[in-house]
PARO-59246 format. One line per field, with one value per residue: residue in one letter; x, y, z of N, C-alpha, C, O, CB in turn; residue number from 0. Coordinates in steps of 0.05 Angstrom, whole numbers, plus 5000, padded with zeros to 4 digits. Glycine has a CB too. Example, Ala and Ser with C-alpha at 12.3 -4.5 7.8 and 13.67 -1.06 7.14 Angstrom:
2
resn: c(A,S)
n_px: c(5264,5257)
n_py: c(4886,4955)
n_pz: c(5156,5142)
ca_px: c(5246,5273)
ca_py: c(4910,4979)
ca_pz: c(5156,5143)
c_px: c(5264,5258)
c_py: c(4934,5001)
c_pz: c(5156,5157)
o_px: c(5285,5268)
o_py: c(4934,5023)
o_pz: c(5169,5161)
cb_px: c(5226,5282)
cb_py: c(4911,4988)
cb_pz: c(5181,5114)
resi: c(0,1)
//
This chain:
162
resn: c(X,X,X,X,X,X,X,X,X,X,X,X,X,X,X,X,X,X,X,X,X,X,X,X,X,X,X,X,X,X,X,X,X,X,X,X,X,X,X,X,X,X,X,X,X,X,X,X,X,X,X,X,X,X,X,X,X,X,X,X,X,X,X,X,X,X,X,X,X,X,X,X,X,X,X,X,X,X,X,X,X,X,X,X,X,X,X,X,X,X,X,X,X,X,X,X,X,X,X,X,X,X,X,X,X,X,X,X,X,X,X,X,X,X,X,X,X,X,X,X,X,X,X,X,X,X,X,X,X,X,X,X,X,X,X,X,X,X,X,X,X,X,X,X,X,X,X,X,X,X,X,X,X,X,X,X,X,X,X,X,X,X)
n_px: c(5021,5060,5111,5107,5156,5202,5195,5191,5158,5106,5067,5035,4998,4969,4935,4892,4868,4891,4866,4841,4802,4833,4812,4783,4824,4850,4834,4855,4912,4928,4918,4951,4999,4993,4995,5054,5081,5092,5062,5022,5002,4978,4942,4946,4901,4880,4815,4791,4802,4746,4710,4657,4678,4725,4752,4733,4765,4821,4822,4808,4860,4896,4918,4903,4858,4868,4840,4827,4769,4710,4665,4605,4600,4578,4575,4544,4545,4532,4542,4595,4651,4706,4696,4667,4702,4745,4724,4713,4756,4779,4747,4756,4819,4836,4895,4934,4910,4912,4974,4980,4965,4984,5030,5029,5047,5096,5094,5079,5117,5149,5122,5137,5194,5190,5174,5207,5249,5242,5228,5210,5157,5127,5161,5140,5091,5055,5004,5017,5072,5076,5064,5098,5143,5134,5134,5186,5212,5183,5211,5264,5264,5254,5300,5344,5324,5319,5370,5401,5370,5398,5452,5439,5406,5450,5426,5432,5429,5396,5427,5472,5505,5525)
n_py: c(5033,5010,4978,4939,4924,4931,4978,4994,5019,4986,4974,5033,5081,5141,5182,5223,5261,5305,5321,5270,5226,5175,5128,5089,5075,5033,4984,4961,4976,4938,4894,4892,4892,4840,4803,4811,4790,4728,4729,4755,4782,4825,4869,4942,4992,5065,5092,5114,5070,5047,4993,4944,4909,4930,4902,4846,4840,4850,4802,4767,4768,4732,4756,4794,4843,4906,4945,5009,5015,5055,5105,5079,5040,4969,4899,4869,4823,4830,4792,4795,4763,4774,4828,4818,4786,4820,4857,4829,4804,4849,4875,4821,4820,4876,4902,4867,4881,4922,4931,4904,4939,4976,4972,4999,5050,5052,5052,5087,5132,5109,5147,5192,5195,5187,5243,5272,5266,5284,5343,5386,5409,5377,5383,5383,5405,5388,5337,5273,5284,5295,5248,5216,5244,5233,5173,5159,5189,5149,5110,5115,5123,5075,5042,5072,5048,4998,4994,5014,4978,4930,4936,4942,4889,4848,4829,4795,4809,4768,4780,4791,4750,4716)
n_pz: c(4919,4983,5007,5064,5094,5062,5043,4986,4930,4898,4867,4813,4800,4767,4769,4714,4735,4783,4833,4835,4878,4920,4937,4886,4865,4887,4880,4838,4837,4882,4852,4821,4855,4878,4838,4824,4873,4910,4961,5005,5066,5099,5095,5112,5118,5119,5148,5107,5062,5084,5072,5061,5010,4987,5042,5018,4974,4991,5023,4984,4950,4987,5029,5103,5122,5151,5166,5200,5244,5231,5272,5289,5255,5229,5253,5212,5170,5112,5071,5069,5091,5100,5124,5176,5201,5217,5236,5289,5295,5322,5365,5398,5414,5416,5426,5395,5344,5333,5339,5293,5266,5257,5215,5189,5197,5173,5123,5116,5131,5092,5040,5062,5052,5005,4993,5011,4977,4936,4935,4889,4858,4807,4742,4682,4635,4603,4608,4598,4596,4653,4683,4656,4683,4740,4746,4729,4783,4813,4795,4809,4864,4882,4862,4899,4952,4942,4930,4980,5018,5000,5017,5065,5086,5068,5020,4960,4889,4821,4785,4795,4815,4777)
ca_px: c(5024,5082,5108,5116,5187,5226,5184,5193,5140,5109,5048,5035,4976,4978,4910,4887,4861,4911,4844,4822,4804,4847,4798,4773,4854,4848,4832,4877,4942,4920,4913,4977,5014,4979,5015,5074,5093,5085,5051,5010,4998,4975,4941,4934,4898,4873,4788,4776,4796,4739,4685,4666,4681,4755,4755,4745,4792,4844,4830,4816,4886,4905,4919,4882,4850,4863,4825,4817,4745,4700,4646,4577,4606,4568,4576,4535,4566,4520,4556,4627,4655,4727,4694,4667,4724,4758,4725,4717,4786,4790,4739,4772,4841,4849,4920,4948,4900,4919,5003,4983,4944,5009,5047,5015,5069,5127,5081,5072,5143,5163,5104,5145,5218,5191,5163,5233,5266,5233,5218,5201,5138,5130,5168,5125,5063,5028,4997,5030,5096,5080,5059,5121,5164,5123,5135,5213,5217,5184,5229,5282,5260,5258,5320,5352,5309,5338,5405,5395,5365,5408,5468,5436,5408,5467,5418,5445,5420,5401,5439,5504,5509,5526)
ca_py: c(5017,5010,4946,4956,4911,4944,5004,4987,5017,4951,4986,5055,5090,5163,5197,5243,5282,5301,5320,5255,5211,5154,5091,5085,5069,5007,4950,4958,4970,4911,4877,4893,4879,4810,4790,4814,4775,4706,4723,4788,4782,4837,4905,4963,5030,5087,5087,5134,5054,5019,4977,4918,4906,4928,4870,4823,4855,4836,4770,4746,4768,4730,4779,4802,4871,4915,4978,5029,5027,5091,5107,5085,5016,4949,4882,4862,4824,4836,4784,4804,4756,4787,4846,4808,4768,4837,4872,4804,4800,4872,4864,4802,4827,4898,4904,4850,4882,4955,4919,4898,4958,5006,4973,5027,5078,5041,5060,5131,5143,5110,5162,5215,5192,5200,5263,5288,5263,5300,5368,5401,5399,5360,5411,5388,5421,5363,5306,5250,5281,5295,5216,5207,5250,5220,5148,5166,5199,5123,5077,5123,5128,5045,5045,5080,5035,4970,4989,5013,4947,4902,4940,4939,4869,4830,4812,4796,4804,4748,4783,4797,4734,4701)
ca_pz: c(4943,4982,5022,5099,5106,5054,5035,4966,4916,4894,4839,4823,4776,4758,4750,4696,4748,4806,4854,4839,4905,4921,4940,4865,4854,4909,4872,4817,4854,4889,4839,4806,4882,4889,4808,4827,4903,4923,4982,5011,5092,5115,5087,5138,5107,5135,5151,5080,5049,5110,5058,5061,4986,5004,5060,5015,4954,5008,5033,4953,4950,5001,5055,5123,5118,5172,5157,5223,5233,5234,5290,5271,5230,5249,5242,5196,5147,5085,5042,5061,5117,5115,5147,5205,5214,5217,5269,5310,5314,5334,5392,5415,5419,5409,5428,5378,5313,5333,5332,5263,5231,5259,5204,5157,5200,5161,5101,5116,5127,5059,5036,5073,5055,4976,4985,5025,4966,4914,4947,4878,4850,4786,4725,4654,4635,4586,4619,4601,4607,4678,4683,4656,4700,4763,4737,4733,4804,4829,4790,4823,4888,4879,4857,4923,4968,4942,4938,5015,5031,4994,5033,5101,5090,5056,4996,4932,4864,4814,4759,4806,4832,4750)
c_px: c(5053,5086,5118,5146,5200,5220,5187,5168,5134,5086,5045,5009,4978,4953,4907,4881,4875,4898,4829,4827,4823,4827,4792,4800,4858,4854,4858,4903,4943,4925,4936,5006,5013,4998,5032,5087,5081,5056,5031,4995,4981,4965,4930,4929,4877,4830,4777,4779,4770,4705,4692,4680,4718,4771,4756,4762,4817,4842,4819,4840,4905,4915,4900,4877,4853,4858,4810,4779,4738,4677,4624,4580,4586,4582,4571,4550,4560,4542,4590,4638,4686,4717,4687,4683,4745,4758,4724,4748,4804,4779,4751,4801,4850,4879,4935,4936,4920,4955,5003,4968,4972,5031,5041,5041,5095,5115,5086,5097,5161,5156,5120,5180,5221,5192,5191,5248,5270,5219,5203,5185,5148,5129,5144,5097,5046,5028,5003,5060,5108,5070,5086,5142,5161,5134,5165,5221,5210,5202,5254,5286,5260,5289,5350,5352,5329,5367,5416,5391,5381,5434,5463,5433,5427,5459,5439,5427,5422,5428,5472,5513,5521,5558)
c_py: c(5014,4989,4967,4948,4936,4972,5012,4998,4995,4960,5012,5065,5120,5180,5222,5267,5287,5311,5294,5231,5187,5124,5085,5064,5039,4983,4946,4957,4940,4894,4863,4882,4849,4790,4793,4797,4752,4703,4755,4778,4807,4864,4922,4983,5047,5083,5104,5102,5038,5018,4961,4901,4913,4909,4852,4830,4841,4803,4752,4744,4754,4734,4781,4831,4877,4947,4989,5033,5051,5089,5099,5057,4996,4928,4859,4852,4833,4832,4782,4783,4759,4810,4834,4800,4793,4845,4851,4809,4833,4882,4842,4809,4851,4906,4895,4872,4906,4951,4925,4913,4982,4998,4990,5050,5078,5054,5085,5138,5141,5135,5188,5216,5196,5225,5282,5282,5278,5332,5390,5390,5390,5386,5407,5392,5398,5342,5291,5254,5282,5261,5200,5215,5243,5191,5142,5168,5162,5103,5093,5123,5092,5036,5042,5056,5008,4973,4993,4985,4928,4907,4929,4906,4844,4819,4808,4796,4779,4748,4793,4770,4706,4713)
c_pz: c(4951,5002,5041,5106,5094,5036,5006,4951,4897,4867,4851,4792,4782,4743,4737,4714,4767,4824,4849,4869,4894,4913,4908,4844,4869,4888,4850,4823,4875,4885,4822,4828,4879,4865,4815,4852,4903,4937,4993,5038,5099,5099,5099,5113,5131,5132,5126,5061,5066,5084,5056,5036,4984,5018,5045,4995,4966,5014,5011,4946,4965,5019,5084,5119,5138,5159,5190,5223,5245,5264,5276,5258,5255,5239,5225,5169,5119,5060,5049,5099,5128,5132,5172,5216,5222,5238,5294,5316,5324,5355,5403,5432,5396,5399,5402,5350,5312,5322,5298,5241,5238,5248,5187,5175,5183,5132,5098,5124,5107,5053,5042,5066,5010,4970,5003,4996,4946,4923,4922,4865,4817,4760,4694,4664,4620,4605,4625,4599,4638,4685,4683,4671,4731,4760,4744,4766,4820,4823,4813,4858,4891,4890,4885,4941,4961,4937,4965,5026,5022,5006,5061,5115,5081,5031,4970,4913,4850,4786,4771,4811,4798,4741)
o_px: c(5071,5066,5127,5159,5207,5235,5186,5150,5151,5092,5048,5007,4988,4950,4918,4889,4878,4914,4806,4849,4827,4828,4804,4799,4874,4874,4876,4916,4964,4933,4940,5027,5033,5011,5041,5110,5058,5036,5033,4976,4961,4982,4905,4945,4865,4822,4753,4762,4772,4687,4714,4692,4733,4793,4774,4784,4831,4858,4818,4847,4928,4925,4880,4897,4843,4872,4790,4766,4751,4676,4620,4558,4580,4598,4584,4562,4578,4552,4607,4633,4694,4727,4701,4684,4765,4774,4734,4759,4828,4792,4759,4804,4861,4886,4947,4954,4938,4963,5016,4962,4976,5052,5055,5051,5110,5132,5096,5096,5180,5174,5117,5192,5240,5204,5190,5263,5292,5198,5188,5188,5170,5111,5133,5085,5024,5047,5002,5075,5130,5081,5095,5160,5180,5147,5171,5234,5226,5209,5261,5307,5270,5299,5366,5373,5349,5384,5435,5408,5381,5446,5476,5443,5419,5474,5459,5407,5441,5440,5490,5538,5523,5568)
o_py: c(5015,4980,4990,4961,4956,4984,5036,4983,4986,4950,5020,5054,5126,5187,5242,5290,5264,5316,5293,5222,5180,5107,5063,5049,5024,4968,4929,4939,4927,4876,4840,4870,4836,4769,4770,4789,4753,4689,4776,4764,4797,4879,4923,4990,5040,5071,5108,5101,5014,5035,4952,4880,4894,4900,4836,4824,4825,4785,4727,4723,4758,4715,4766,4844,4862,4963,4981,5047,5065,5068,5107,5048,5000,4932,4838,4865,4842,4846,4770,4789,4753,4814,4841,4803,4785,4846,4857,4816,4838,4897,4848,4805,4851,4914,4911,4879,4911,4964,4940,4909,5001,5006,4992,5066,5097,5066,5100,5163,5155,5151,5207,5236,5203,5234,5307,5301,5287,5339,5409,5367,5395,5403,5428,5387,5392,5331,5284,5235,5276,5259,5182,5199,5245,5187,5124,5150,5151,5084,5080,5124,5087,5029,5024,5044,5001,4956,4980,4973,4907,4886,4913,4897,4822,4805,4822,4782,4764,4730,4802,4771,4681,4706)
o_pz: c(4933,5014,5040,5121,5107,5021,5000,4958,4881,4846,4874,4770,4804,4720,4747,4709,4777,4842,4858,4878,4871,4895,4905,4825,4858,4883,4850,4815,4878,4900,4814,4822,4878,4870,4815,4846,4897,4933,4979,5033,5109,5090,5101,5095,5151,5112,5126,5043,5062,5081,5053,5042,4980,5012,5048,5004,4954,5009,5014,4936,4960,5031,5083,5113,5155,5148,5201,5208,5261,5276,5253,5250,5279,5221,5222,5152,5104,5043,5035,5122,5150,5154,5191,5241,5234,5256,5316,5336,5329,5368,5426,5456,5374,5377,5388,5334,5296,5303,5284,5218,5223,5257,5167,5160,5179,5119,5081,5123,5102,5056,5026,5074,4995,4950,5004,4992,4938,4912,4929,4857,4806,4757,4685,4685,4628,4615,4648,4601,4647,4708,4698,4676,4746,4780,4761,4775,4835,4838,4833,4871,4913,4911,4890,4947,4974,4940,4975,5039,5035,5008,5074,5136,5088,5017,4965,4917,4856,4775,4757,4812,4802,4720)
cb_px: c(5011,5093,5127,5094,5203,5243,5196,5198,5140,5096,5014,5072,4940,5002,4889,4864,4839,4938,4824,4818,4771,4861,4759,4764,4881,4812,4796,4877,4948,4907,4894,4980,4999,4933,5016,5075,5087,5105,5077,4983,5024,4996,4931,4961,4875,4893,4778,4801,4820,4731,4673,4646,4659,4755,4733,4729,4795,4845,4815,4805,4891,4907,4914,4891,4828,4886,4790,4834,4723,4676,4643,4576,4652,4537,4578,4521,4575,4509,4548,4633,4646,4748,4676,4656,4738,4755,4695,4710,4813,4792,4713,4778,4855,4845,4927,4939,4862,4915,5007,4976,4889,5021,5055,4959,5082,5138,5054,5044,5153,5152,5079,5136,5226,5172,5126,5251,5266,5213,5245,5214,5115,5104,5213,5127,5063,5037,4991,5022,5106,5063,5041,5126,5169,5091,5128,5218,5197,5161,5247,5281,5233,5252,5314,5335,5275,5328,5424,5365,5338,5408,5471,5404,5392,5471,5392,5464,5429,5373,5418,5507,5474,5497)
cb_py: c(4989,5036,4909,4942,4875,4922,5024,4962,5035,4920,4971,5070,5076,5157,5199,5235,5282,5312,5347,5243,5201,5155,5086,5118,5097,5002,4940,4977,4999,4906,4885,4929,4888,4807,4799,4840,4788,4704,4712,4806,4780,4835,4914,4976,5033,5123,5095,5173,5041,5035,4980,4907,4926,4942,4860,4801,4896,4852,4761,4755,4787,4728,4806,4796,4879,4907,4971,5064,5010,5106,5131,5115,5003,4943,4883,4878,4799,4868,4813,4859,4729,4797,4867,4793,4742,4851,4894,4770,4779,4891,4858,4781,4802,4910,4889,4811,4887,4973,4881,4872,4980,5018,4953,5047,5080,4999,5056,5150,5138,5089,5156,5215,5157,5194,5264,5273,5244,5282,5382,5414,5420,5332,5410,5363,5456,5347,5293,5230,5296,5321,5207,5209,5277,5221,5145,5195,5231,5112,5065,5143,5150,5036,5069,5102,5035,4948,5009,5029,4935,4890,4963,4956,4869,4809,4824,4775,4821,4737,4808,4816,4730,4710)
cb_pz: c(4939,4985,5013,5132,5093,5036,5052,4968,4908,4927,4831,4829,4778,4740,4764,4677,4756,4805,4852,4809,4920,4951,4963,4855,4864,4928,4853,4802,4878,4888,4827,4793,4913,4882,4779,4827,4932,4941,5003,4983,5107,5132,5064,5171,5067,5117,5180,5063,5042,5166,5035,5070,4969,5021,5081,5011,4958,5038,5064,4925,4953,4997,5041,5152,5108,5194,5126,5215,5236,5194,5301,5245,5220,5252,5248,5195,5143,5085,5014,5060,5118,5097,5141,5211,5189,5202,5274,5296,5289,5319,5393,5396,5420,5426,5450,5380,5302,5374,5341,5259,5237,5291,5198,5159,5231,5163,5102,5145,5143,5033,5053,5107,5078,4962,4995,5061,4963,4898,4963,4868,4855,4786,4714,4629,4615,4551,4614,4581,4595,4692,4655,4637,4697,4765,4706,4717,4810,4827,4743,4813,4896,4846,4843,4932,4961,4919,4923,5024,5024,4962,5031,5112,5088,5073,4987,4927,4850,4810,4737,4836,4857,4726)
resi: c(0,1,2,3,4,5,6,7,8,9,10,11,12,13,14,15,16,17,18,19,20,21,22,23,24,25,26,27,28,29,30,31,32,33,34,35,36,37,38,39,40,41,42,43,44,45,46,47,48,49,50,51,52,53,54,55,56,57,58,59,60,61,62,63,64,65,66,67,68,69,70,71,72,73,74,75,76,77,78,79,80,81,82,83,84,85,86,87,88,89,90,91,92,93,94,95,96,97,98,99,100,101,102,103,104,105,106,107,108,109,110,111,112,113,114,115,116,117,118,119,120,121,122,123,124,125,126,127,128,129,130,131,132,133,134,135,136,137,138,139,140,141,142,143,144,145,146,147,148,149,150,151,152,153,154,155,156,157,158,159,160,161)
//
């Protein structure tokens, strides 16, 4: 997962399988986001995350789900009343949801600003050393990011600031 302000990778998991699908990976990064921050506003994904079991994943977390819906979806809540409350407020006022599900572009250009960074594919052959050399490439790519941001935005560290 990656935050939309400061494009920060915030959790990351590393499957055995590298054809294996994403959504199965949801809850857990999620889960590991939600421990880690205060706060969690807002989670835009693409319509391959749109269940209702997803919807609420997010708004137990405290968040709003904005998941693109697909053709064919209803409103039925069956149990899940972040999804209603979802697409309600995406028939009511299109404009505003659509605002707030096109923070996923800030997403997908972290997504695109990792994958510029690291142009060669991943070099070990065993498993968990490729786990490990993936793992590496994110603290690093972290790394970058907040020394970028704590330039651009004036932040300070807690361990500079002693």
């Amino acid at each position: 997962m990656i935050g939309a302000t400061y494009q920060l990778i915030s959790s990351v998991k590393f499957p055995d399988n590298p054809h294996a699908h994403e959504s199965p990976y949801f809850e857990p990064l999620l889960k590991e986001t939600a421990g880690r921050y205060v706060q969690i506003d807002l989670v835009s994904m693409d319509s391959a995350y749109l269940s209702r079991d997803n919807c609420d994943l997010v708004e137990d977390c405290g968040g709003t789900p904005r998941i693109y819906p697909k053709k064919g979806i209803t409103l039925r809540r069956e149990g899940s009343w972040a999804w209603t409350d979802m697409l309600l407020d995406f028939i009511e006022n299109p404009q505003e949801w659509l605002r707030e599900y096109h923070t996923r572009s800030n997403v997908e250009s972290g997504f695109s600003t990792f994958k510029r960074h690291f142009l060669s594919p991943l070099r070990k052959c065993i498993q968990r050393r490729r786990k490990t050399e993936a793992f590496a490439r994110a603290c690093d790519y972290n790394l970058k990011r907040a020394s970028y941001v704590r330039r651009q935005e004036g932040l300070t560290a807690s361990w500079m600031t002693a």
